[in-house]
py3Dmol code that shows the C-alpha trace and the ligand (Angstrom):
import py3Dmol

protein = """\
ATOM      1  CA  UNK A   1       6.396 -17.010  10.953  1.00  0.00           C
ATOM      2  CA  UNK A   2       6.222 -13.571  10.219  1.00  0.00           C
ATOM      3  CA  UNK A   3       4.761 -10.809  12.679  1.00  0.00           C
ATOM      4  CA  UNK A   4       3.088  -8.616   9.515  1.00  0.00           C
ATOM      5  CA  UNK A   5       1.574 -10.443   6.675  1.00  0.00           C
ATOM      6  CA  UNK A   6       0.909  -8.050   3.516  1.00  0.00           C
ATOM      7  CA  UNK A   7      -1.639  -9.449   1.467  1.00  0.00           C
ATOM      8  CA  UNK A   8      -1.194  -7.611  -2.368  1.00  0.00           C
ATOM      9  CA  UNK A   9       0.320  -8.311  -5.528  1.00  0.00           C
ATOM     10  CA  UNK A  10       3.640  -7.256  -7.728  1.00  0.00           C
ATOM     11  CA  UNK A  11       3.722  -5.780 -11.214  1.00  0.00           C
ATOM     12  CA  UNK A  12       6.407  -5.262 -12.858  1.00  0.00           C
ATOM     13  CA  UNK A  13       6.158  -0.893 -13.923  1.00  0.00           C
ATOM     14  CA  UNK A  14       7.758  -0.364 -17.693  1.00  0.00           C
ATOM     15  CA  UNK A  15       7.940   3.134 -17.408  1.00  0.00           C
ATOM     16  CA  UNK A  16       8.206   5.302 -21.157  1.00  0.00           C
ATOM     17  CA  UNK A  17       8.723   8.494 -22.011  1.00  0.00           C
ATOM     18  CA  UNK A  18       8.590  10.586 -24.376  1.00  0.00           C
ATOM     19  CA  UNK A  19       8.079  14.704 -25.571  1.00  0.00           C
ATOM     20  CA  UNK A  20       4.710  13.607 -26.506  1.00  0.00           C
ATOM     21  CA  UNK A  21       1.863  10.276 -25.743  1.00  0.00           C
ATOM     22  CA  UNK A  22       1.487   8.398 -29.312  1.00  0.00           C
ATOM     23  CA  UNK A  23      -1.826   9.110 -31.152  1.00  0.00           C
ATOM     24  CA  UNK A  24      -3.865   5.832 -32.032  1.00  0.00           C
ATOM     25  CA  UNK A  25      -1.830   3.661 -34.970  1.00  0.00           C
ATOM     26  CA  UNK A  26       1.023   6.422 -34.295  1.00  0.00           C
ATOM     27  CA  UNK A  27       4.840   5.305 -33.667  1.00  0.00           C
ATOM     28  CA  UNK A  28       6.802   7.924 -31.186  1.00  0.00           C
ATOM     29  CA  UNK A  29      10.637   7.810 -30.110  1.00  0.00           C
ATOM     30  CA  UNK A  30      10.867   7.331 -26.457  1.00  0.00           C
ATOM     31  CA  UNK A  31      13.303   9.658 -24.563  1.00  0.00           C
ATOM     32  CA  UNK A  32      13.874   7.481 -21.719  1.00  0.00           C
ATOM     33  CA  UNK A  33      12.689   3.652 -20.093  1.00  0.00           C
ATOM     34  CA  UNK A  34      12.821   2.052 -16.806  1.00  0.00           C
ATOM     35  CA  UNK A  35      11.606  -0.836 -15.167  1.00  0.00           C
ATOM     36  CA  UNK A  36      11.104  -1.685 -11.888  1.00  0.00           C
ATOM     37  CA  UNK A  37       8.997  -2.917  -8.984  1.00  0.00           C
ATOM     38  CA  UNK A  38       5.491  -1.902  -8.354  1.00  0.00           C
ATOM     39  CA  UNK A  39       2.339  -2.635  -7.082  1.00  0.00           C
ATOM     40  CA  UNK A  40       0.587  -1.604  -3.666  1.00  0.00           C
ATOM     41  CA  UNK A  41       1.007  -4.906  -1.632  1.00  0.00           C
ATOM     42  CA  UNK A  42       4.684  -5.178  -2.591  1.00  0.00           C
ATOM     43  CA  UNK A  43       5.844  -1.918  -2.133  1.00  0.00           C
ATOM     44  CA  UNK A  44       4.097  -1.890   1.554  1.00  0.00           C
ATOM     45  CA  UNK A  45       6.375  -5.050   2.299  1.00  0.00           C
ATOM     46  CA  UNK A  46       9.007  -3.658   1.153  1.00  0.00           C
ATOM     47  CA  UNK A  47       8.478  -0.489   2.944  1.00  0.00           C
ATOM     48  CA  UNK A  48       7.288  -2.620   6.376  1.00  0.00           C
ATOM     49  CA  UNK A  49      10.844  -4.454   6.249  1.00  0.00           C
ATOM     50  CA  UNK A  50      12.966  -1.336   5.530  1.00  0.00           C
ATOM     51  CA  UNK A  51      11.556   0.003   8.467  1.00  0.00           C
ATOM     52  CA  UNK A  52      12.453  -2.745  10.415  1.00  0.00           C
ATOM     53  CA  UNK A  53       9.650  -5.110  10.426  1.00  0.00           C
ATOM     54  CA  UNK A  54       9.470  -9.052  10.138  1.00  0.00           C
ATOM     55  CA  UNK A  55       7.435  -9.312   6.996  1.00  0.00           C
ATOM     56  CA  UNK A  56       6.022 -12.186   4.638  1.00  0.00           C
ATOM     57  CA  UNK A  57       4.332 -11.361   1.356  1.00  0.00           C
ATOM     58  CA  UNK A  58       0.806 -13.464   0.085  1.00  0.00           C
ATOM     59  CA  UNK A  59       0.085 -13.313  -3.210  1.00  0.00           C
ATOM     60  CA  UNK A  60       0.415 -15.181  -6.776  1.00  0.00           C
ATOM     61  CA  UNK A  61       3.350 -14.565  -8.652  1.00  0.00           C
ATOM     62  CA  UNK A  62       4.043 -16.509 -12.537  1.00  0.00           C
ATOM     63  CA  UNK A  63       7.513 -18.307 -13.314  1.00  0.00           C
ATOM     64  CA  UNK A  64       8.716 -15.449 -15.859  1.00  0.00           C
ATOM     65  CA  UNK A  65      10.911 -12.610 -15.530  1.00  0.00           C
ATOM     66  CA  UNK A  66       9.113  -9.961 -13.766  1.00  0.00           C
ATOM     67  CA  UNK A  67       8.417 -12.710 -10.709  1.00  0.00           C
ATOM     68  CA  UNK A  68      12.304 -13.230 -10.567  1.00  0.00           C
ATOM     69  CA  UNK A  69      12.132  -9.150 -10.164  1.00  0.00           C
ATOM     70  CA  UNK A  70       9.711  -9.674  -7.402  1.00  0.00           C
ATOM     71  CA  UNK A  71      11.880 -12.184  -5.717  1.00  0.00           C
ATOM     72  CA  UNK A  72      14.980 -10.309  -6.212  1.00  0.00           C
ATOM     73  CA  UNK A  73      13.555  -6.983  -4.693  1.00  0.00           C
ATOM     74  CA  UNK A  74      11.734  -9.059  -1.763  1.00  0.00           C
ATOM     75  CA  UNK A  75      14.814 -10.336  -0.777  1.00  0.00           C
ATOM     76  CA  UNK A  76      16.788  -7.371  -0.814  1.00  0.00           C
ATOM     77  CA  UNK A  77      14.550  -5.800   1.560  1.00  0.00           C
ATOM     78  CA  UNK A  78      14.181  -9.073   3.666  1.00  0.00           C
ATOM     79  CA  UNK A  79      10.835  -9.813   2.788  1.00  0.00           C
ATOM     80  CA  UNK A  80       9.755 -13.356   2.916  1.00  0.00           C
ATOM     81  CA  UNK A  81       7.673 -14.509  -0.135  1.00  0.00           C
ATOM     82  CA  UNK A  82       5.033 -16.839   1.421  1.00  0.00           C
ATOM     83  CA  UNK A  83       2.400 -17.084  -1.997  1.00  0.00           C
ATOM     84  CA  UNK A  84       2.594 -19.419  -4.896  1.00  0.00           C
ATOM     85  CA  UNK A  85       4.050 -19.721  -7.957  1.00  0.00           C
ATOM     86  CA  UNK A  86       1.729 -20.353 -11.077  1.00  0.00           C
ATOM     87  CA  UNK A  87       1.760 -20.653 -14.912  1.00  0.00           C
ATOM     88  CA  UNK A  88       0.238 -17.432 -15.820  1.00  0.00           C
ATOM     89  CA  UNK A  89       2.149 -14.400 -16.187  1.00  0.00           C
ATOM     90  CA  UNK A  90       3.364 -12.290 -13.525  1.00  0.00           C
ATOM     91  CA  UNK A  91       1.519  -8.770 -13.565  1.00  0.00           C
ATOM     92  CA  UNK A  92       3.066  -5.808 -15.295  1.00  0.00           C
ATOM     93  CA  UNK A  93       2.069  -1.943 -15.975  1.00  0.00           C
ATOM     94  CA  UNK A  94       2.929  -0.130 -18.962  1.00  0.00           C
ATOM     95  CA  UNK A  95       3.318   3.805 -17.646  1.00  0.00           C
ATOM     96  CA  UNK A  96       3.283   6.116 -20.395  1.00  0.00           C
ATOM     97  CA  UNK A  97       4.645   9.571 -19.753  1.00  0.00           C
ATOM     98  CA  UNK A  98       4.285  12.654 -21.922  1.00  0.00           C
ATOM     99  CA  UNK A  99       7.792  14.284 -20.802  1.00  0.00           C
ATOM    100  CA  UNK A 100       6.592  17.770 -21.667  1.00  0.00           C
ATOM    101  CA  UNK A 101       3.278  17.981 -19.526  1.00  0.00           C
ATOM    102  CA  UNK A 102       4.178  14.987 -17.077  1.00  0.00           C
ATOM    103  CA  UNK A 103       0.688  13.487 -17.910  1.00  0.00           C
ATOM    104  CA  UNK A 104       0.530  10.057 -18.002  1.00  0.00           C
ATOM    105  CA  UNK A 105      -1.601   7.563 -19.690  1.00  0.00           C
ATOM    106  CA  UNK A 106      -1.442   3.643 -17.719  1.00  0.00           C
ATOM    107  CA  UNK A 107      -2.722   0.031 -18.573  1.00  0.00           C
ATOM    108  CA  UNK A 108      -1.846  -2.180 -16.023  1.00  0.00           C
ATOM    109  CA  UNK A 109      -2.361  -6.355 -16.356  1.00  0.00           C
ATOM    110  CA  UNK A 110      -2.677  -7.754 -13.093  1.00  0.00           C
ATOM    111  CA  UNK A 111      -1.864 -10.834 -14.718  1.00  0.00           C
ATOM    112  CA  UNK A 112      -1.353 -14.329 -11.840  1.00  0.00           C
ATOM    113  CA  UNK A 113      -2.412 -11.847  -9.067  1.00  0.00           C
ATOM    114  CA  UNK A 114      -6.550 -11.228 -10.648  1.00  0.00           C
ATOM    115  CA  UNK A 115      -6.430 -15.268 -10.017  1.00  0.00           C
ATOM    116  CA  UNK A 116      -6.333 -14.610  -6.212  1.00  0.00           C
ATOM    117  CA  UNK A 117      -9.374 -16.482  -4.058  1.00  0.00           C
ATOM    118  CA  UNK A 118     -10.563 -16.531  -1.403  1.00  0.00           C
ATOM    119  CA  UNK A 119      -9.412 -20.070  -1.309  1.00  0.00           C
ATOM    120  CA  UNK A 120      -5.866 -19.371  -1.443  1.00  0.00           C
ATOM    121  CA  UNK A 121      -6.551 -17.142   2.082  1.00  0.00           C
ATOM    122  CA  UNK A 122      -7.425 -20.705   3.234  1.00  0.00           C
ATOM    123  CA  UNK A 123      -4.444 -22.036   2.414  1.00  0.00           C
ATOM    124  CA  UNK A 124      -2.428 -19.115   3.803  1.00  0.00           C
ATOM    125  CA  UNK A 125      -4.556 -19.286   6.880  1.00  0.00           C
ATOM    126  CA  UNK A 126      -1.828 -20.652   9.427  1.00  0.00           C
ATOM    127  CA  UNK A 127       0.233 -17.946   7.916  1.00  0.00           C
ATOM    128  CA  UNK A 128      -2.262 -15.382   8.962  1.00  0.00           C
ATOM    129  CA  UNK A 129      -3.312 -16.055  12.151  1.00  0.00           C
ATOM    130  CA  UNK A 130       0.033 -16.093  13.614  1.00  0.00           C
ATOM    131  CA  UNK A 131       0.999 -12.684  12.769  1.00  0.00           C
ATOM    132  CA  UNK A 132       0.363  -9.777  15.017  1.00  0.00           C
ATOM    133  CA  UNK A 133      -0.890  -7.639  11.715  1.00  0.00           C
ATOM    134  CA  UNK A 134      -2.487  -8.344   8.543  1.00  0.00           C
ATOM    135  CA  UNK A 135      -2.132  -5.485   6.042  1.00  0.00           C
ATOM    136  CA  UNK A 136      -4.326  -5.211   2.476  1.00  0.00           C
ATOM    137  CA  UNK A 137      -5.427  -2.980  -0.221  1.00  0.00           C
ATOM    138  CA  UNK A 138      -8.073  -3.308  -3.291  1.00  0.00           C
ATOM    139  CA  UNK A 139      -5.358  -4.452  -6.290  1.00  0.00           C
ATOM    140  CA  UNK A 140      -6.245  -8.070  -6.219  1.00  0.00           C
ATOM    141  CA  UNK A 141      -9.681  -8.800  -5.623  1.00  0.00           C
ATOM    142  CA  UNK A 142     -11.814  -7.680  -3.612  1.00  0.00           C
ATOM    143  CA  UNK A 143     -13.439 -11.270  -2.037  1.00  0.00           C
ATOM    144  CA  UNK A 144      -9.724 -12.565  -1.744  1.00  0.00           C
ATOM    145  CA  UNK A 145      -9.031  -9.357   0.986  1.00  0.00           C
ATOM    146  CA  UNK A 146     -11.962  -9.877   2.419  1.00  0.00           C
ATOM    147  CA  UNK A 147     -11.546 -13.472   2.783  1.00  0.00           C
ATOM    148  CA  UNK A 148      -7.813 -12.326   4.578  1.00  0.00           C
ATOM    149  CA  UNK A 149      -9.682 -10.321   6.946  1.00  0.00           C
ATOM    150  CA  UNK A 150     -11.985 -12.375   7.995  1.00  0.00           C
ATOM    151  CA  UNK A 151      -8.794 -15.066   8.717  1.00  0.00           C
ATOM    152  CA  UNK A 152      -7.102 -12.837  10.133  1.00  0.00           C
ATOM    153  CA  UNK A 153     -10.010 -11.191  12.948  1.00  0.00           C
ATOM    154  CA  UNK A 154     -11.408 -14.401  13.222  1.00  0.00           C
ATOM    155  CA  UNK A 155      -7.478 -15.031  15.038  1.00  0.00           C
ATOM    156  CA  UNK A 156      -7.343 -12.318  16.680  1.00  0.00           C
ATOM    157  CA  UNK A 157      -4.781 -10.350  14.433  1.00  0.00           C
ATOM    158  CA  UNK A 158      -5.119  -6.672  13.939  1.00  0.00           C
ATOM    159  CA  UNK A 159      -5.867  -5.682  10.667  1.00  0.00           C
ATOM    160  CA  UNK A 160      -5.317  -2.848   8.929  1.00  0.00           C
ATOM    161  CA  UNK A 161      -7.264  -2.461   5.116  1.00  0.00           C
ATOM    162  CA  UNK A 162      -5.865   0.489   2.612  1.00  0.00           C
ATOM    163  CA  UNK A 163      -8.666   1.030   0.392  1.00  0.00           C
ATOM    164  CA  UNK A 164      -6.944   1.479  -2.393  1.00  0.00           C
ATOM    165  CA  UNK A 165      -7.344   1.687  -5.347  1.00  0.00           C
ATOM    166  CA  UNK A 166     -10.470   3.755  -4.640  1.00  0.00           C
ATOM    167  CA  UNK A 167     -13.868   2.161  -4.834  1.00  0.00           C
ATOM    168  CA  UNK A 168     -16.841   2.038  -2.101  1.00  0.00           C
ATOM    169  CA  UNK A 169     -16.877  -1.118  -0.371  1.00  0.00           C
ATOM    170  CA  UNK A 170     -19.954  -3.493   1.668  1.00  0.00           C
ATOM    171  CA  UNK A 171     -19.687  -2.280   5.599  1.00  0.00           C
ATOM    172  CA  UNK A 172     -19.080  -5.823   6.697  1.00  0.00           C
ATOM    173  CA  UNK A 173     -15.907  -5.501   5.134  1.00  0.00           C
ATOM    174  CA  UNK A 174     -15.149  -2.349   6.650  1.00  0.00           C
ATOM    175  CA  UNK A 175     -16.104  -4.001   9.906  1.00  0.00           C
ATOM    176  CA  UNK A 176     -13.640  -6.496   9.280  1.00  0.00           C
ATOM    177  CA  UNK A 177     -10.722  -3.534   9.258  1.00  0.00           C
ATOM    178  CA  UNK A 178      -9.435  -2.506  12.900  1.00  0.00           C
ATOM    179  CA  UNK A 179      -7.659   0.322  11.155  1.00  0.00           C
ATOM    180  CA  UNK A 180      -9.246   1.693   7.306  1.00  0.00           C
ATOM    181  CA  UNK A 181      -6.240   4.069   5.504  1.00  0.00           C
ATOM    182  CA  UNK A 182      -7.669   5.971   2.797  1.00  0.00           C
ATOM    183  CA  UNK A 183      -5.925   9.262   1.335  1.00  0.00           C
ATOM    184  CA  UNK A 184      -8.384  11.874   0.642  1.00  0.00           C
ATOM    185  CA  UNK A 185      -9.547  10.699  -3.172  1.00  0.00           C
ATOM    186  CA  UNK A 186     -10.693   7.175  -0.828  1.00  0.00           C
ATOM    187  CA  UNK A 187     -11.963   8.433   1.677  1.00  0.00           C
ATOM    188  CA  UNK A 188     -14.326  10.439  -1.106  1.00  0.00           C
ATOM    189  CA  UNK A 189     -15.007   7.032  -3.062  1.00  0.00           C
ATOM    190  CA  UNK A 190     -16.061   5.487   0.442  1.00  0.00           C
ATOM    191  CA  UNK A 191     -18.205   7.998   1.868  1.00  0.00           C
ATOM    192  CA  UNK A 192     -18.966  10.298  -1.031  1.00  0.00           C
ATOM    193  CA  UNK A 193     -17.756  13.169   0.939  1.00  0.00           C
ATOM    194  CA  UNK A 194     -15.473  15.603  -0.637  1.00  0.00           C
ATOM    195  CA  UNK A 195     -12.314  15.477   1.071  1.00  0.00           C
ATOM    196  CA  UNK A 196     -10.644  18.436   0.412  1.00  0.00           C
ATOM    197  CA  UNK A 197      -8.982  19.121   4.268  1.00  0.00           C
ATOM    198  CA  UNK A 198      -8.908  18.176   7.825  1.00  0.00           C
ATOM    199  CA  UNK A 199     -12.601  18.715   8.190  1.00  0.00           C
ATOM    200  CA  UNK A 200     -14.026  17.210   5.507  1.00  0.00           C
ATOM    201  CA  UNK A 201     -11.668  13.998   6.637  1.00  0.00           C
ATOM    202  CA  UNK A 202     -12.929  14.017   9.941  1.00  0.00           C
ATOM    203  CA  UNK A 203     -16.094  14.293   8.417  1.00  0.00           C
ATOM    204  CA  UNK A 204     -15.646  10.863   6.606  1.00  0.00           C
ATOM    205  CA  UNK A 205     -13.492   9.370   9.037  1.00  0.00           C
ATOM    206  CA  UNK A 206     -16.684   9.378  11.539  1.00  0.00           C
ATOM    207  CA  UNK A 207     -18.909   7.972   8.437  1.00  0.00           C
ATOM    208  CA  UNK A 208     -16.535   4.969   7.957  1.00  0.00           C
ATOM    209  CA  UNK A 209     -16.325   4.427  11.898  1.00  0.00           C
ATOM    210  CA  UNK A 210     -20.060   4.251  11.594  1.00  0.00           C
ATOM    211  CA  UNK A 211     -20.168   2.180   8.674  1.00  0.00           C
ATOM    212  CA  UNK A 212     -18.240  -0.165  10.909  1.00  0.00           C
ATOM    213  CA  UNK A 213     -14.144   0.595  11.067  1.00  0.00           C
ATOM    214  CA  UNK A 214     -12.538   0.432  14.167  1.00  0.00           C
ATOM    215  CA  UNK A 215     -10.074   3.496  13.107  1.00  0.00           C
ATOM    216  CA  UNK A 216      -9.514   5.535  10.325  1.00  0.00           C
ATOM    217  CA  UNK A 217      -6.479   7.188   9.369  1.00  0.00           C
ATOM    218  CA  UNK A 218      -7.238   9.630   6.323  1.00  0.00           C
ATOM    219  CA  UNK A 219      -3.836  10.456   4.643  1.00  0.00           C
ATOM    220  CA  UNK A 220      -3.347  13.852   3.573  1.00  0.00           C
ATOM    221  CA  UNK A 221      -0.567  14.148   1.634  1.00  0.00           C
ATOM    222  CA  UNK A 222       1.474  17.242   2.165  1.00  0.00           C
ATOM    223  CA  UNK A 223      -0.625  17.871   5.120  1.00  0.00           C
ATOM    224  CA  UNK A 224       0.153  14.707   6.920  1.00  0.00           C
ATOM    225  CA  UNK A 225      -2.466  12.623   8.288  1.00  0.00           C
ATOM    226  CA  UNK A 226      -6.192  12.322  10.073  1.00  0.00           C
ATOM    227  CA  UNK A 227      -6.691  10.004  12.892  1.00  0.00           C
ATOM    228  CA  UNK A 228     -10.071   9.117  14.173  1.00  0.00           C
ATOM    229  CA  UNK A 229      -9.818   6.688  17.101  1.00  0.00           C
ATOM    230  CA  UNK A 230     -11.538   5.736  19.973  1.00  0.00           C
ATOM    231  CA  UNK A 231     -13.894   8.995  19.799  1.00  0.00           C
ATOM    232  CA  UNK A 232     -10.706  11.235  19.007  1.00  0.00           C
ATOM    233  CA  UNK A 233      -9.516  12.820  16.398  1.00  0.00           C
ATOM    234  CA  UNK A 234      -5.567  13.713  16.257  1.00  0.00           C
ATOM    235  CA  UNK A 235      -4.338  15.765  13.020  1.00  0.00           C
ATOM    236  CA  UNK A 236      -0.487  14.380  12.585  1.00  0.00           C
ATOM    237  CA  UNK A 237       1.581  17.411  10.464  1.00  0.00           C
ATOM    238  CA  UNK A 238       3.669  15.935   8.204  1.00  0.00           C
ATOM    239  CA  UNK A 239       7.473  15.913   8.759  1.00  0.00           C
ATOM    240  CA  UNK A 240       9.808  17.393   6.323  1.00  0.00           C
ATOM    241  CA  UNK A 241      12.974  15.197   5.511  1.00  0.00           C
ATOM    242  CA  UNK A 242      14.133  17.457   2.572  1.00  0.00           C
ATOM    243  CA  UNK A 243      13.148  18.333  -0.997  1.00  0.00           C
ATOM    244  CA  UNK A 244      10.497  16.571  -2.042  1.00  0.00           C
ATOM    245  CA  UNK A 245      11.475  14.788  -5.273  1.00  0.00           C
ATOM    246  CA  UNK A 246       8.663  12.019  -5.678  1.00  0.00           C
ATOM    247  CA  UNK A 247       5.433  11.450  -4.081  1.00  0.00           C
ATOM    248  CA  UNK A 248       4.766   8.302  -5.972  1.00  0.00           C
ATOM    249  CA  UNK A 249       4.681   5.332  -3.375  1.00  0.00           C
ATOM    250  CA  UNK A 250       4.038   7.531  -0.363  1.00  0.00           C
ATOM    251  CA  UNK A 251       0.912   5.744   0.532  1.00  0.00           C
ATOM    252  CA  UNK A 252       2.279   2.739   0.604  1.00  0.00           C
ATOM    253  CA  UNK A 253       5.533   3.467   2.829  1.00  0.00           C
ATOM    254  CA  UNK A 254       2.917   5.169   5.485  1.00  0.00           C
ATOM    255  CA  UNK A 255       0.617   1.908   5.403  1.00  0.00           C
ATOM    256  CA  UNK A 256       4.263  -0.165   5.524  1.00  0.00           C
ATOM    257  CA  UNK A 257       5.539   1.842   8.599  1.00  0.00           C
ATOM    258  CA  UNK A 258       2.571   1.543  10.483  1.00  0.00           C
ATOM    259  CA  UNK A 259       2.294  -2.063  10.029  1.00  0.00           C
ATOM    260  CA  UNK A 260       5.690  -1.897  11.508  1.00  0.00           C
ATOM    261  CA  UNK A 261       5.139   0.137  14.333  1.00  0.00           C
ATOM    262  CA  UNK A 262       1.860  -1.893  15.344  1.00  0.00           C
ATOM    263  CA  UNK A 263       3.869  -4.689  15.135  1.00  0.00           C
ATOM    264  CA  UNK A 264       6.120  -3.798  17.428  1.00  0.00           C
ATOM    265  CA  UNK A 265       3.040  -2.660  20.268  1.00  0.00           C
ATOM    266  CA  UNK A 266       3.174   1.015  19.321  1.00  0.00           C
ATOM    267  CA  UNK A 267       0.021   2.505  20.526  1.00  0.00           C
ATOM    268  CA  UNK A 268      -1.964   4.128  17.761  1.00  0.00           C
ATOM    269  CA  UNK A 269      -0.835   7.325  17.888  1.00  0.00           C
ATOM    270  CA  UNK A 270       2.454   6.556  18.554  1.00  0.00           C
ATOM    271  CA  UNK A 271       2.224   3.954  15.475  1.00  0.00           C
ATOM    272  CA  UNK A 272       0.984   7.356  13.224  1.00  0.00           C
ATOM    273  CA  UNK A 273       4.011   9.187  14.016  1.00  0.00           C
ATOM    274  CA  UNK A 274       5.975   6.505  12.818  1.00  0.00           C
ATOM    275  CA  UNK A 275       4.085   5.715   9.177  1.00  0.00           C
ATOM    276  CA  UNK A 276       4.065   9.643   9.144  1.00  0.00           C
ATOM    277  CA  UNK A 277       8.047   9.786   9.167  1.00  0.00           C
ATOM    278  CA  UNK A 278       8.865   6.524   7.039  1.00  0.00           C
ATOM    279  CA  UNK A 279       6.488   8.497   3.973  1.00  0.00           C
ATOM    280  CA  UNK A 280       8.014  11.856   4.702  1.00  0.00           C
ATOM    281  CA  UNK A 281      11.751  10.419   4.381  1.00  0.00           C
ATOM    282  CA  UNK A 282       9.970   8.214   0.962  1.00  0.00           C
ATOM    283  CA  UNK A 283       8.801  11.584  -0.619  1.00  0.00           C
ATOM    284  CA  UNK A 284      12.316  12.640  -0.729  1.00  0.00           C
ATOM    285  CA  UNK A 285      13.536   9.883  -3.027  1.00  0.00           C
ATOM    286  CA  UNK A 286      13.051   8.776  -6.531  1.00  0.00           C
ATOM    287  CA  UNK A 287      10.921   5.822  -7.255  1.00  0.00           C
ATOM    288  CA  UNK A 288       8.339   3.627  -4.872  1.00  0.00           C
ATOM    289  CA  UNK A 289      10.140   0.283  -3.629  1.00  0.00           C
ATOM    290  CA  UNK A 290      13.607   2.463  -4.062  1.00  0.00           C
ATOM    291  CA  UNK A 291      12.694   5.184  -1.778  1.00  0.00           C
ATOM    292  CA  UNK A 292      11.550   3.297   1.146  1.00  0.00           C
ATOM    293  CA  UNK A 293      13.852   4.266   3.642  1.00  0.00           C
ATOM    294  CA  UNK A 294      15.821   2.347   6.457  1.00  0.00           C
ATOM    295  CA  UNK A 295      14.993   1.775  10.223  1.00  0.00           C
ATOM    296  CA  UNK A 296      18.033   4.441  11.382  1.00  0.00           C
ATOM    297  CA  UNK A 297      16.693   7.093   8.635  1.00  0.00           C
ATOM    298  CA  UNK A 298      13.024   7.177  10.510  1.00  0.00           C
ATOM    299  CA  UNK A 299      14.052   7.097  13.925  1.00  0.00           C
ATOM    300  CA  UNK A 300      16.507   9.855  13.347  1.00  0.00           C
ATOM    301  CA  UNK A 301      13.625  11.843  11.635  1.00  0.00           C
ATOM    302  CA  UNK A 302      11.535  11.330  15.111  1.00  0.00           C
ATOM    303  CA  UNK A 303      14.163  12.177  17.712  1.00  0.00           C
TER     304      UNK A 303
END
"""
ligand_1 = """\
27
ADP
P -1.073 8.540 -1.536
O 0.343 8.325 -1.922
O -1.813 7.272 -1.251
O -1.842 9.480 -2.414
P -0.825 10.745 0.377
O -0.537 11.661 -0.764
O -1.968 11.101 1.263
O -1.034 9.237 -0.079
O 0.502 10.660 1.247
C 0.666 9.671 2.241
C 1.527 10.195 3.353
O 2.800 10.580 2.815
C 1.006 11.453 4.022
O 0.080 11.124 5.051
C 2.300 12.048 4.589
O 2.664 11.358 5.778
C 3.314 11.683 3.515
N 3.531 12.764 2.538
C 2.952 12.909 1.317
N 3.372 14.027 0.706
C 4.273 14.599 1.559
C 5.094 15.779 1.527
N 5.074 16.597 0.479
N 5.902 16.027 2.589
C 5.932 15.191 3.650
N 5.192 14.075 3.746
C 4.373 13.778 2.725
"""
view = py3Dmol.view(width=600, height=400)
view.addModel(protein, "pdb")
view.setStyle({"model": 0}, {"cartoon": {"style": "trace"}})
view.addModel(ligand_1, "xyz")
view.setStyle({"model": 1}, {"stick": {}})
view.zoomTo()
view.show()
């Protein structure tokens, strides 16, 4: 049994580019394609067992392609898949990226992973409530994560809820979260303040501990991080690891190093420090799941 359980879900990301984005009916040639692995739940895993963490991953995958991708990448990074497989196909995103501008236009299919109940929580419960932390976001939906917190409180497991992708959410599910991480656009879907600095996230950090969280961490990109604990609030620079070549996926390797940290009975601040460095060294890497870095990388970064 696992000590973090990351509820989420995989899509596959086709990635296209091209000098300009296709008009409706219009054909373009593309200058460049990838694919690889996406999605918020699975690149916190990943980024949870690169740091050094005992992971399993929850969540429905199909029997196609892109769930062999999830599989592969999963077990490269030594996270345990502990969902279900299912006849429905596995969620993808098509990324569209005008090379010239670096706009991008996105349509992403969940796919298997919009299926997720609250009844499959049930049947993940043992799972759960033997892991010393429970990690989710807002990708699959909403009810199911709620469901998972509720398993996982209701056993005593600390839970920490990314609100992400942005949207306000019902205070007893924020009551539910011992730890809320929303970067500055969610913390501003959640509260409806403006987070444009420390302030203004200390501002909503206090709303959300009102509205019922037990902490809130407000990320702040190249500015670090907000903590609002216990009646304190600690503003965590962030670290620089080198040239900053992508910032996609830094959410996600701060939310997969504190999982980590907490998992290993890092106090809170201590635990902040940690998901501070593991995004710092991921910001200086290409890609999401690809530039999580490794155990030795972060706790060189904090000596
Ligand atoms: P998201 O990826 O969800 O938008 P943020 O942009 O707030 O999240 O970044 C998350 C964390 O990544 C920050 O709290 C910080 O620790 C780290 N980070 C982001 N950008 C940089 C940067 N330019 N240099 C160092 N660390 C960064």
């Amino acid at each position: 049994m696992a000590r973090i359980v990351v509820l989420g879900i995989f899509v596959a990301d086709a990635t296209y580019r091209a000098q300009r984005l296709p008009r409706m009916g219009e054909t373009v040639l593309g200058d460049a394609f990838s694919l690889g692995p996406g999605g918020k739940g699975s690149n916190q895993a990943v980024a949870a067992a690169r740091a050094g963490g005992d992971v399993a991953m929850l969540t429905r995958l199909g029997r196609d392609p892109f769930a062999d991708m999830a599989l592969d990448v999963w077990a490269q990074a030594g996270v345990a898949f502990a969902g279900t497989r299912h006849d429905i196909p596995t969620g993808s995103a098509f990324i569209f990226v005008d090379s010239a501008s670096g706009d991008n236009a996105i349509i992403v299919a969940p796919g298997v992973a919009a299926t997720i109940e609250p009844s499959d929580l049930d049947g993940w419960a043992d799972e759960i409530a033997k892991a010393a932390v429970f990690v989710t976001q807002l990708e699959q939906p909403q009810r199911a994560a709620q469901r998972g917190l509720e398993i996982a409180r209701n056993a005593g497991v600390r839970t920490i809820l990314n609100p992400a992708p942005g949207a306000d959410l019902p205070d007893a599910m924020l009551a539910l979260a011992d730890i809320v991480t929303p970067n500055e656009t969610e913390a501003e879907a959640l509260t409806g303040i403006a987070v444009t600095g420390i302030d203004s996230a200390e501002r909503a950090a206090r709303r959300l501990i009102e509205r019922g969280a037990g902490a809130v961490i407000v990320t702040l990109g190249a500015n670090g991080a907000l903590c609002h604990a216990d009646g304190t609030t600690t503003h965590i620079v962030a670290l620089s690891a080198g040239p900053v070549v992508e910032t996609t996926g830094a959410g996600d390797a701060f939310n997969g190093g504190l999982a980590t940290a907490l998992s290993e009975g890092l106090p809170l601040d201590r635990a902040v420090r940690f998901a501070n460095a593991t995004a710092a060294l991921s910001v200086t890497q290409a890609g999401a799941a690809a530039s999580m870095p490794p155990r030795a990388r972060i706790d060189a970064l904090l000596a």
